[in-house]
LOKOLLO-413063 format. One record per residue: x negated, y, z of N, C-alpha, C in turn; residue number from 1. Coordinates in nm, 3 decimals, always signed. Each point is the difference from the previous one (the first is absolute). Example, Ala and Ser with C-alpha at 12.3 -4.5 7.8 and 13.67 -1.06 7.14 Angstrom:
// residues 2
BARO     n_u     n_v     n_w    ca_u    ca_v    ca_w     c_u     c_v     c_w   k
BARO  -1.319  -0.569  +0.780  +0.089  +0.119  +0.000  -0.090  +0.120  +0.000   1
BARO  +0.035  +0.105  -0.072  -0.082  +0.119  +0.006  +0.077  +0.109  +0.073   2
// end
This chain:
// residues 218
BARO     n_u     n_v     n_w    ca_u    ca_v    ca_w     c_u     c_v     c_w   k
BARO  -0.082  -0.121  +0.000  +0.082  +0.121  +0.000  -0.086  +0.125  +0.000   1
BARO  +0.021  +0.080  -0.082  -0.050  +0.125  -0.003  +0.016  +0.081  +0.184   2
BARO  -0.069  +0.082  -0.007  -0.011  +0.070  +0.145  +0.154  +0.102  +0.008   3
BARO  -0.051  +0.135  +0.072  +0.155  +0.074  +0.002  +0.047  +0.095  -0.076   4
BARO  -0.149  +0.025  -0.118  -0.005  +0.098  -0.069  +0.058  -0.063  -0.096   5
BARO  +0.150  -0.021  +0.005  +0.086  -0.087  -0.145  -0.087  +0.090  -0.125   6
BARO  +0.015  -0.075  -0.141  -0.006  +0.022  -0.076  +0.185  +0.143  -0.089   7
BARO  -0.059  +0.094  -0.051  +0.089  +0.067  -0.054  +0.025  +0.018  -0.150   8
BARO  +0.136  -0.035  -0.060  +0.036  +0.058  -0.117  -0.022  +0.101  -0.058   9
BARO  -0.003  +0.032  -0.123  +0.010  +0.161  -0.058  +0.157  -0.006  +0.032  10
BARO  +0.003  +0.176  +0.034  +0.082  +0.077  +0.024  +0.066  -0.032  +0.170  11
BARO  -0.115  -0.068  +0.091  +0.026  -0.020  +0.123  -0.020  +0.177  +0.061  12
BARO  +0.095  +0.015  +0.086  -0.012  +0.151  +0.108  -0.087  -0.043  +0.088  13
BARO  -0.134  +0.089  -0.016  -0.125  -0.002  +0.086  +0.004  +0.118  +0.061  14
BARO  +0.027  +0.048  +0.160  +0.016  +0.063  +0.077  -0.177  +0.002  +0.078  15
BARO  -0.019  +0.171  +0.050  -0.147  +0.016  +0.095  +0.061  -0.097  +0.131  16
BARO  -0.034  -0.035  +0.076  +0.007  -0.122  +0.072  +0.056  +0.037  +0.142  17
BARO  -0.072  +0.151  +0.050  +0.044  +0.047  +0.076  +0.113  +0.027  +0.006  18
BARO  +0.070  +0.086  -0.131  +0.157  +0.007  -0.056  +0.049  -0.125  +0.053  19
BARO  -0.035  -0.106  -0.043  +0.117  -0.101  +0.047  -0.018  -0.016  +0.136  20
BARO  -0.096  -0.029  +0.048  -0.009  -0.036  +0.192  +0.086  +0.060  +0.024  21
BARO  +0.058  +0.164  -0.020  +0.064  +0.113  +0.054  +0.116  -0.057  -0.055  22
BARO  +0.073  -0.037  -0.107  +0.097  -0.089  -0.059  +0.046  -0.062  +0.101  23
BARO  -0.107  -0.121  +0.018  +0.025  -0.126  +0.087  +0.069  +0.039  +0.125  24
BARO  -0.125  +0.096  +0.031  +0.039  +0.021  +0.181  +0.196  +0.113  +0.026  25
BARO  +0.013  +0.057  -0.098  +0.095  +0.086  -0.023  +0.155  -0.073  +0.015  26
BARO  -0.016  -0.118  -0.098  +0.102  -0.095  -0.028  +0.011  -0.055  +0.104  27
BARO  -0.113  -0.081  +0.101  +0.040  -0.075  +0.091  +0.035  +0.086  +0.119  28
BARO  -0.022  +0.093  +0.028  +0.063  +0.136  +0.082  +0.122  +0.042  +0.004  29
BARO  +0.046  +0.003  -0.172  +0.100  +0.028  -0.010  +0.118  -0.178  +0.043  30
BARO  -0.051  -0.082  +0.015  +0.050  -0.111  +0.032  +0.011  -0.029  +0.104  31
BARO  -0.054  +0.015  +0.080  -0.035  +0.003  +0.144  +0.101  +0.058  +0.082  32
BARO  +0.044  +0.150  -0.101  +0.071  +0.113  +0.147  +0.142  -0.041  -0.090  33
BARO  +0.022  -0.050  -0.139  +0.119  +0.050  -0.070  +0.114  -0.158  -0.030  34
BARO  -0.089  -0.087  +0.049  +0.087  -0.119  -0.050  -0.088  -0.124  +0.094  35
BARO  +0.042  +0.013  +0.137  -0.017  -0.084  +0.100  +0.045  -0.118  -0.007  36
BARO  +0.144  -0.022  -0.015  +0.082  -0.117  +0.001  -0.034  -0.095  -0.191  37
BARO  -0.072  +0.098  -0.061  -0.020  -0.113  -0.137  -0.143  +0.002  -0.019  38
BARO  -0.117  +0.047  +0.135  -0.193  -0.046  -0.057  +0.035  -0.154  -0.018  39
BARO  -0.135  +0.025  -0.068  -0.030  -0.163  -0.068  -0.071  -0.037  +0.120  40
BARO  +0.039  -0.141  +0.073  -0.073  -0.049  +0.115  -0.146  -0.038  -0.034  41
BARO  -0.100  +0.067  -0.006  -0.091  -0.029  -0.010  -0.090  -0.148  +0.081  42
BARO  +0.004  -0.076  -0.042  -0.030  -0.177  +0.077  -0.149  +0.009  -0.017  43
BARO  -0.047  +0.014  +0.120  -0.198  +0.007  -0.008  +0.036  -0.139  -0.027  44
BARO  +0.023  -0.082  +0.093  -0.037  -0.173  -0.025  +0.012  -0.017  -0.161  45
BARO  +0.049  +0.083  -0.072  +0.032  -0.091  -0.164  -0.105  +0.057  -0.048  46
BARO  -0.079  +0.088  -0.002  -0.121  +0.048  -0.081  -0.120  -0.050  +0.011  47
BARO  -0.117  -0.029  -0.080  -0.081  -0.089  +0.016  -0.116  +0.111  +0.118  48
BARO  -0.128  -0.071  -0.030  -0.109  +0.032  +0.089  -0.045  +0.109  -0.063  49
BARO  -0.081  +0.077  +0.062  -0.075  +0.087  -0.091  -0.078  -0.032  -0.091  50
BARO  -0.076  -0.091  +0.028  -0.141  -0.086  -0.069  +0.104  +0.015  -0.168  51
BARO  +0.120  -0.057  +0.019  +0.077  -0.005  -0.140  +0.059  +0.065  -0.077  52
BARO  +0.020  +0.152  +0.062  +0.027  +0.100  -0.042  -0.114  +0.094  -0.032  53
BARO  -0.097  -0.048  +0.042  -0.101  +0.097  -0.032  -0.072  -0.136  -0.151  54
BARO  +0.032  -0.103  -0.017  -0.042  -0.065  -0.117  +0.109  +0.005  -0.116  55
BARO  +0.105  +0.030  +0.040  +0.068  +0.032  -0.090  +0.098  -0.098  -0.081  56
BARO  -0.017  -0.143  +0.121  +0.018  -0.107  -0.074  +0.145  -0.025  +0.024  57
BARO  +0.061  -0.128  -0.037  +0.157  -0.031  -0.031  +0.065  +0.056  +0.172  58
BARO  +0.108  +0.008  +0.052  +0.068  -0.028  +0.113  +0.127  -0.068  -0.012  59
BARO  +0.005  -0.096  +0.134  +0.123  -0.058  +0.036  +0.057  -0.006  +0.054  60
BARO  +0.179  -0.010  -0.009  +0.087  +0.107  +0.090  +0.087  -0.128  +0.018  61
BARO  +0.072  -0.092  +0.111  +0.068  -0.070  +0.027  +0.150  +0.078  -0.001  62
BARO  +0.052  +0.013  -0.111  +0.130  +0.106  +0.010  +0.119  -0.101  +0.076  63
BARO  +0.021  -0.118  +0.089  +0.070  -0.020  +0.074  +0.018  +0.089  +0.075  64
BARO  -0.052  +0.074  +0.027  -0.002  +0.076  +0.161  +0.050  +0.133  -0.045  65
BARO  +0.008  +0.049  -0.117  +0.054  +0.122  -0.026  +0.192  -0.019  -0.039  66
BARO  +0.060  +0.059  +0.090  +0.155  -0.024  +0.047  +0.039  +0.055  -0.124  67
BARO  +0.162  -0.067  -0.038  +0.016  +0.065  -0.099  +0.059  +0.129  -0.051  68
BARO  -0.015  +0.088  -0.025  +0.037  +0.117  -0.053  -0.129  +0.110  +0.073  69
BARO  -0.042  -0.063  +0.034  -0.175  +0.078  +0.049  -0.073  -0.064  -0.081  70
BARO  -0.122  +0.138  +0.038  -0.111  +0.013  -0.074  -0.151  +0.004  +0.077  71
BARO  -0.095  -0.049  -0.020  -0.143  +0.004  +0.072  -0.106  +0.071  -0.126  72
BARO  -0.114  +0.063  +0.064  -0.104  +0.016  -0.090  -0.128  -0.078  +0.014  73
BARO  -0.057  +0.007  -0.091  -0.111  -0.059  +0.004  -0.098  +0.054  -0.103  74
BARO  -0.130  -0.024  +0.017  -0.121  +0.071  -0.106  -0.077  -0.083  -0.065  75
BARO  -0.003  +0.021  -0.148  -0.086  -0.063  -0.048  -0.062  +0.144  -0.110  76
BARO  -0.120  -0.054  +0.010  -0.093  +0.131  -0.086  +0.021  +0.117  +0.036  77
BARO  +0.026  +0.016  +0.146  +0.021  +0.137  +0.061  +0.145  +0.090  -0.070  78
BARO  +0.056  -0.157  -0.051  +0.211  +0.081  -0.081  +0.045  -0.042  +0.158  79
BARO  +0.096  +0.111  +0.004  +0.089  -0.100  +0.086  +0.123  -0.068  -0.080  80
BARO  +0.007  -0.110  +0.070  +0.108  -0.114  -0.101  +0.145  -0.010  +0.075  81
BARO  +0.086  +0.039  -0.062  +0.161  -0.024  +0.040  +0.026  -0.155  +0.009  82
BARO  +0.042  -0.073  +0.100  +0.059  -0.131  -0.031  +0.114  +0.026  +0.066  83
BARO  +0.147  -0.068  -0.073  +0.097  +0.044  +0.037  +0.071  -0.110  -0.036  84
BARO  +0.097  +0.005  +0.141  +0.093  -0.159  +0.012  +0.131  +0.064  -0.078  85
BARO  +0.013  -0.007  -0.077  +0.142  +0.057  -0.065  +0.124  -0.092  +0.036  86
BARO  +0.123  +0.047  +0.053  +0.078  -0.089  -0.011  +0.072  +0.005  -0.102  87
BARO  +0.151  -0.102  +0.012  +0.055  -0.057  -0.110  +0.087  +0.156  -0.078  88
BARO  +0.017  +0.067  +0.066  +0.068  +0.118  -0.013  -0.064  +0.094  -0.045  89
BARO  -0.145  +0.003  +0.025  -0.091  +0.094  -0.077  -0.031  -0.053  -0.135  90
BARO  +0.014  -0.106  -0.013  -0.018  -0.091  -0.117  +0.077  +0.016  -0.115  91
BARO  +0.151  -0.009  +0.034  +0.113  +0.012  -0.069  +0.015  +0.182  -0.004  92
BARO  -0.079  +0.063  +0.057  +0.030  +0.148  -0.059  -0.116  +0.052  -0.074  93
BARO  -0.097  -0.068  +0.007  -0.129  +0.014  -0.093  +0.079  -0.046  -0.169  94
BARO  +0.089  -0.138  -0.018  +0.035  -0.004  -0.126  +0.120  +0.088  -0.024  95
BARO  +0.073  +0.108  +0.055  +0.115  +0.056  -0.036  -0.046  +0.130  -0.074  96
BARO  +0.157  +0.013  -0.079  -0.073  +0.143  -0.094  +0.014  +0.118  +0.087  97
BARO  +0.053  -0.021  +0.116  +0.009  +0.122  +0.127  -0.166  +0.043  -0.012  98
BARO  -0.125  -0.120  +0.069  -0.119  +0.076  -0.023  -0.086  -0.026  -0.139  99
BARO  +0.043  -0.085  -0.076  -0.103  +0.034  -0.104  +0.021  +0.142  -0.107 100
BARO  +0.148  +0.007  +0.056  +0.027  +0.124  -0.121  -0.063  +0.163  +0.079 101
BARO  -0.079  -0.060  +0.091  -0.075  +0.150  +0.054  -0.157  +0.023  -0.034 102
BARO  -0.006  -0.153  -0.055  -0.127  -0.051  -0.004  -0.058  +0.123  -0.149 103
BARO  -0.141  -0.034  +0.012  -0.110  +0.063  -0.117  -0.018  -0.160  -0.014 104
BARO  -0.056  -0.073  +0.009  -0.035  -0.145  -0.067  +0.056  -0.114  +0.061 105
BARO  +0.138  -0.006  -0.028  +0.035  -0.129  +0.082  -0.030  -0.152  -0.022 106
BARO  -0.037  -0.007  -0.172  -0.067  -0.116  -0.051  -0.152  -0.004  +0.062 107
BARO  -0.069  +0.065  +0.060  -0.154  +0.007  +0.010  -0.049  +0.026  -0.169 108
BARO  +0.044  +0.069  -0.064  -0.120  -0.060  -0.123  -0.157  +0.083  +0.006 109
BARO  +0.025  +0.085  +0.079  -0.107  +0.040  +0.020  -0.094  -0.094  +0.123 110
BARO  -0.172  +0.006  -0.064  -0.031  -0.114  +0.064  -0.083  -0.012  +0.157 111
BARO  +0.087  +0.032  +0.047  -0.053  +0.071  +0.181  +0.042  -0.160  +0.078 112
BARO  -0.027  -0.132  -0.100  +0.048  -0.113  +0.104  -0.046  -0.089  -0.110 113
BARO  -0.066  -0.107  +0.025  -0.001  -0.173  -0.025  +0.091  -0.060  -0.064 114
BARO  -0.039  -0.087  -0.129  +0.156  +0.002  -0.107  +0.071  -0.094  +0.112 115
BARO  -0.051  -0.035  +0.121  +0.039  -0.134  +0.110  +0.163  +0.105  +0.084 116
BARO  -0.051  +0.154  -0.003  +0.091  +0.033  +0.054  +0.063  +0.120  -0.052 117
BARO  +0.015  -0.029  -0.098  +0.038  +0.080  -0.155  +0.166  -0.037  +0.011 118
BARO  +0.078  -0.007  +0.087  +0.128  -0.027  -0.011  +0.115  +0.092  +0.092 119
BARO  +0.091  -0.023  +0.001  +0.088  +0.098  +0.092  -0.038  +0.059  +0.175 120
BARO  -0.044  -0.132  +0.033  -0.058  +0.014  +0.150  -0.152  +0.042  +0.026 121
BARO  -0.071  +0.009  -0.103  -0.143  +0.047  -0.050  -0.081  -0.134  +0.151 122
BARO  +0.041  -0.079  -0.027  -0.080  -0.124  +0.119  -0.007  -0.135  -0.058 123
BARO  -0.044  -0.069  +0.078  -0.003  -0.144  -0.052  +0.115  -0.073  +0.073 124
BARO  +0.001  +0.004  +0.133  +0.183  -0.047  +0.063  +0.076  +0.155  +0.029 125
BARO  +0.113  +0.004  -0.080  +0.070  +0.112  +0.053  +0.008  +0.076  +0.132 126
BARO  +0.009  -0.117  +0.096  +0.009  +0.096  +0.164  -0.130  +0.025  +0.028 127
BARO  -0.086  +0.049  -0.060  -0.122  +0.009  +0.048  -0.067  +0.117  -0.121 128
BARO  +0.010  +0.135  +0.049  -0.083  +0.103  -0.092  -0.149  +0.004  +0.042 129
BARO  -0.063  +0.034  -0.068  -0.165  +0.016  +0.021  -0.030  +0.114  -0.104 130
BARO  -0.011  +0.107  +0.074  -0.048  +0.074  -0.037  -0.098  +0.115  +0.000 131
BARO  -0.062  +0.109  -0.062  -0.108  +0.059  +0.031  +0.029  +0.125  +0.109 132
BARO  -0.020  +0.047  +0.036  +0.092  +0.121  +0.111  -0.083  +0.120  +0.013 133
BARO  -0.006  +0.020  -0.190  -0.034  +0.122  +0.015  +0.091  +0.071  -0.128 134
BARO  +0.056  +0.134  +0.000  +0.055  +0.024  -0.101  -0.070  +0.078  -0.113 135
BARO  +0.051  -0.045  -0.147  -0.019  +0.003  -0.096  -0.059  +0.152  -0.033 136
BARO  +0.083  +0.110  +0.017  -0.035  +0.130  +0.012  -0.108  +0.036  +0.030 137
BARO  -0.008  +0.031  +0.140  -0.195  +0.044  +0.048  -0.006  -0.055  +0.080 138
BARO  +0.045  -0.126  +0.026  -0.096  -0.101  +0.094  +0.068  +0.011  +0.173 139
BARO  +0.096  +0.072  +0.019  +0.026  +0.004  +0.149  +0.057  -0.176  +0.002 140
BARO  +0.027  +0.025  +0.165  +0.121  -0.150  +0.038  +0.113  -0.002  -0.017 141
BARO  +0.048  -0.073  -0.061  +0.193  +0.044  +0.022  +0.033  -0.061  +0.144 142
BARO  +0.129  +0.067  +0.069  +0.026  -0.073  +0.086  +0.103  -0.116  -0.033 143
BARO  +0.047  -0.078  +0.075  +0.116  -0.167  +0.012  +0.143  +0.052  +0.022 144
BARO  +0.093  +0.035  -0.074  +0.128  -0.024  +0.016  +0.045  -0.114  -0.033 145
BARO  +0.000  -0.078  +0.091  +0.078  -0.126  -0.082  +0.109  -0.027  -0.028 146
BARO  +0.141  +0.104  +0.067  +0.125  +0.023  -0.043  +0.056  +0.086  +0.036 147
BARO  +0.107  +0.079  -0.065  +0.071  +0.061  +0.030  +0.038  +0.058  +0.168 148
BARO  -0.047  +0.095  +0.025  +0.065  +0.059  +0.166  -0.041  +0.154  +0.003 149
BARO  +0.062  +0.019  +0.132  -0.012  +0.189  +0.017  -0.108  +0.042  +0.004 150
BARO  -0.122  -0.103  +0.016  -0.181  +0.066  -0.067  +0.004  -0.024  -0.122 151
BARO  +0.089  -0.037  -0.100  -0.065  -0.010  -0.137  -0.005  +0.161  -0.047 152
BARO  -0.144  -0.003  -0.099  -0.037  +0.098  -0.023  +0.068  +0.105  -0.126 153
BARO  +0.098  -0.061  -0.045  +0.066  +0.100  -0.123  +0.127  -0.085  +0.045 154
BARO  +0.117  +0.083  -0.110  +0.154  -0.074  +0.037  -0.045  -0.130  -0.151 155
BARO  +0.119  -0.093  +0.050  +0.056  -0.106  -0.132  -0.196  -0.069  +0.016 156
BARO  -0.058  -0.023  +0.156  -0.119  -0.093  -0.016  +0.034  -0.148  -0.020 157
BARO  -0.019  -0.089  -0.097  -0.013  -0.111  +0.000  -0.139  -0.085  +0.072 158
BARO  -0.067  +0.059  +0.059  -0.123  -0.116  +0.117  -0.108  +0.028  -0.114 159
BARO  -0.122  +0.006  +0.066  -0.105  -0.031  -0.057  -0.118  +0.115  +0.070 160
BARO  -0.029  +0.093  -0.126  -0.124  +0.075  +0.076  +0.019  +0.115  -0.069 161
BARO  -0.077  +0.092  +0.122  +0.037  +0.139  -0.040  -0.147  +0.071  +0.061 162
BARO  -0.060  +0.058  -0.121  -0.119  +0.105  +0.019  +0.022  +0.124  +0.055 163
BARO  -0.046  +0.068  +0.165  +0.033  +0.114  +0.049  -0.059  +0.125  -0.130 164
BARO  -0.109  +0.015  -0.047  -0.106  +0.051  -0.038  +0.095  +0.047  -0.077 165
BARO  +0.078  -0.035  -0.116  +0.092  +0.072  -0.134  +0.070  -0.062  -0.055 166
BARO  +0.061  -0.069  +0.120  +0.142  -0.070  -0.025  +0.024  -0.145  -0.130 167
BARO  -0.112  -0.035  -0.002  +0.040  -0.101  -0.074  +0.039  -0.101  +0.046 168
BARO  +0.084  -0.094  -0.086  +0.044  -0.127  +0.067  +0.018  -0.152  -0.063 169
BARO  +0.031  -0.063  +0.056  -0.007  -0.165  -0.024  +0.066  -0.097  +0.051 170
BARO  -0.008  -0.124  -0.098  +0.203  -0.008  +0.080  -0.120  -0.148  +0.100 171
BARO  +0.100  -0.085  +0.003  -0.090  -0.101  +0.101  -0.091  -0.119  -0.054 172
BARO  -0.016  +0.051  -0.133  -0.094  -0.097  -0.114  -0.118  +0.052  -0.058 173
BARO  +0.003  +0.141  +0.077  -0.090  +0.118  -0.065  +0.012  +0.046  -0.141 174
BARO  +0.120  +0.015  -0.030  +0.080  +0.101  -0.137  -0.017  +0.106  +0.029 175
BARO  -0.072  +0.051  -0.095  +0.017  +0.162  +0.053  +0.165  +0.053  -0.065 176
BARO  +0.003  +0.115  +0.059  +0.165  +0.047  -0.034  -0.066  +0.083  -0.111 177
BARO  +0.086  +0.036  -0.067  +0.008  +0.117  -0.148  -0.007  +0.183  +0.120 178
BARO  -0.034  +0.010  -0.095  -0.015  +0.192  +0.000  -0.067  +0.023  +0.173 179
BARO  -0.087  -0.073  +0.015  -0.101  +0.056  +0.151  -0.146  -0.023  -0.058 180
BARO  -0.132  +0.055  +0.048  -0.091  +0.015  -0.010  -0.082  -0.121  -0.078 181
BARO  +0.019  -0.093  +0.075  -0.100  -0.146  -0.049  +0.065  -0.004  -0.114 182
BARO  -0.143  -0.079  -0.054  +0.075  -0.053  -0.145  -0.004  -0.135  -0.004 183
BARO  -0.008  -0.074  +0.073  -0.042  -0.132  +0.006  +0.068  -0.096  +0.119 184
BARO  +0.036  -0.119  -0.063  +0.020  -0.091  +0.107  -0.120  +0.008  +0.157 185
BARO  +0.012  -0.063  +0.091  -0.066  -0.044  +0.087  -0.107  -0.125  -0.056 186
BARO  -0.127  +0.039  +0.050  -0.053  -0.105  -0.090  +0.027  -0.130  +0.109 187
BARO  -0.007  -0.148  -0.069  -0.038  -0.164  +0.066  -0.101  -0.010  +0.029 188
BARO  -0.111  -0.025  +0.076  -0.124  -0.067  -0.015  +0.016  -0.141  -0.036 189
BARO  -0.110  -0.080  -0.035  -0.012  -0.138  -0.023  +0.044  -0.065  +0.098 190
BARO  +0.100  -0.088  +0.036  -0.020  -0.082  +0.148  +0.094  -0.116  -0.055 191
BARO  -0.002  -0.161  +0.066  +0.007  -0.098  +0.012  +0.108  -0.065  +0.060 192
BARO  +0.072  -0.081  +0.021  +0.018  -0.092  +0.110  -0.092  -0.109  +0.041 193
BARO  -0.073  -0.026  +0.094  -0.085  -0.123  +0.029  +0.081  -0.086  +0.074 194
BARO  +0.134  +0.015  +0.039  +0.126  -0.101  +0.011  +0.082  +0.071  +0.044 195
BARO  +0.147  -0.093  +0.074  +0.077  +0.067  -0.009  +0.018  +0.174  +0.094 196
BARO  -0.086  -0.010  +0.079  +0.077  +0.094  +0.065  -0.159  +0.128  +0.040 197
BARO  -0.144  -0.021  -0.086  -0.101  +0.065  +0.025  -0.024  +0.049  -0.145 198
BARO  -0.022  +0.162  +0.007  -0.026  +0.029  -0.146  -0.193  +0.023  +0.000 199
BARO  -0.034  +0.014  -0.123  -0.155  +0.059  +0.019  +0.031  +0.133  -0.099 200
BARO  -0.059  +0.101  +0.054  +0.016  +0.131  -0.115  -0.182  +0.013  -0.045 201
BARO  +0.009  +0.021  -0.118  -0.165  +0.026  -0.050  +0.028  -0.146  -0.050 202
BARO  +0.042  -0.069  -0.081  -0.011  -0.144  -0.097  +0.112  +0.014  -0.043 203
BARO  -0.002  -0.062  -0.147  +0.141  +0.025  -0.037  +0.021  -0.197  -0.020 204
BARO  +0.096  -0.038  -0.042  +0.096  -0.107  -0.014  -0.113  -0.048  -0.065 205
BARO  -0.043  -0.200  +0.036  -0.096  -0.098  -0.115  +0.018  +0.038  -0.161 206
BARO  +0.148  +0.053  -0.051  -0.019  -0.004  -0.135  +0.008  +0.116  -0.067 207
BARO  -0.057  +0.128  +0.130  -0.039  +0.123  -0.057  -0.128  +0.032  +0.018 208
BARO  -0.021  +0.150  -0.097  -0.109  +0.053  +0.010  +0.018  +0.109  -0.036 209
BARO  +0.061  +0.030  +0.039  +0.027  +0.185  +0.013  -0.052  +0.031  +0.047 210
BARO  -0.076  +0.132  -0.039  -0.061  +0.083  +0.051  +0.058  +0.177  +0.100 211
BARO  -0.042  -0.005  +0.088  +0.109  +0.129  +0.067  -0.078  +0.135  -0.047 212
BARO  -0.111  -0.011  -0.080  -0.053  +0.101  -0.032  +0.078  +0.085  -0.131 213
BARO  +0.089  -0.107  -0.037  +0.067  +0.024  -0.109  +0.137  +0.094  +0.009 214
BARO  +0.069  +0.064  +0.133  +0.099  +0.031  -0.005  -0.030  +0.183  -0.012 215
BARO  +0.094  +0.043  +0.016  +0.015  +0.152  -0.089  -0.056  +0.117  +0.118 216
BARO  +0.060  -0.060  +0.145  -0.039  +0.101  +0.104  +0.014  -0.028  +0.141 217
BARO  -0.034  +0.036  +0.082  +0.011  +0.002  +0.112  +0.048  +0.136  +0.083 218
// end
């Protein structure tokens, strides 16, 4: 595995670095004081060692333990990674034309994902998103709505994610919506099942070879 300095596309948004730290730290601030009852539970036990984050190599996440309609993070290559237990109800409103008709790419054809998760749920098992958790625009965090309530951040929210920084958004598959800032899906990283219930992120599936250097942006 390459280290944390992923490899980048032409026409990737390359931000001075400091800009984003100030990004980073801004978003999770704004998360902190503005949407208590929906942070992402951050699970130290699910993230690997340092030794492995500083090599840059695969990680593995036993997603039994993540409840369903919650979300945990985790890091690989210094991204932070969305894994998200979707339930049956987030599922069935991911295929309705309620949210795809808000959508900018509801097919994915743009290529910010693995032809493995190139489909409606952008994953390899539906109740289970994996995604990159940074947005498409200039790189802040979005925060976790995962449904509808009196913290959702605009009216008519269908669940998913919402960037403090300039309002962009994403439904719970990482679609971006039409007419907000990003132009781009949420990217997938490469990741696995090594059985039923442990994923690895950083390897993609025995009968791929996709490359993640290949997608449009981060």
């Amino acid at each position: 595995m390459a280290d944390s300095a992923s490899t980048t596309a032409p026409g990737t948004h390359l931000e001075d670095p400091s800009r984003r730290d100030f990004l980073y730290i801004a978003t999770a601030t704004v998360g902190a004081v503005g949407v208590v009852a929906t942070l992402v539970p951050l699970v130290s036990q699910m993230n690997p060692d340092a030794s492995t984050l500083a090599a840059g190599g695969p990680v593995e996440v036993d997603v039994s333990k993540i409840a369903e309609n919650s979300q945990i993070v985790v890091y690989w290559r210094q991204h932070p990674i969305f894994i998200f237990h979707r339930s049956q109800q987030t599922l069935t409103e991911l295929q309705s034309s309620q949210d795809t008709s808000l959508l900018s790419d509801p097919n994915s054809e743009e290529p910010q994902q693995a032809p493995y998760a190139t489909n409606w749920h952008r994953s390899i098992q539906p109740q289970y998103g994996v995604l990159v958790g940074i947005c498409t625009h200039l790189g802040c965090i979005p925060l976790f709505y995962p449904s509808p309530s009196s913290t959702s951040p605009v009216p008519n929210w269908p669940g998913g994610y919402f960037c403090p920084c300039h309002g962009s958004k994403y439904d719970a598959a990482g679609r971006v919506f039409a007419g907000v800032p990003a132009p781009y899906n949420l990217a997938v990283p490469p990741y696995n099942f090594v059985n039923a219930t442990t994923i690895r992120i950083g390897d993609n599936p025995a009968n791929s070879t996709w490359d993640f250097g290949s997608i449009l942006q981060l």
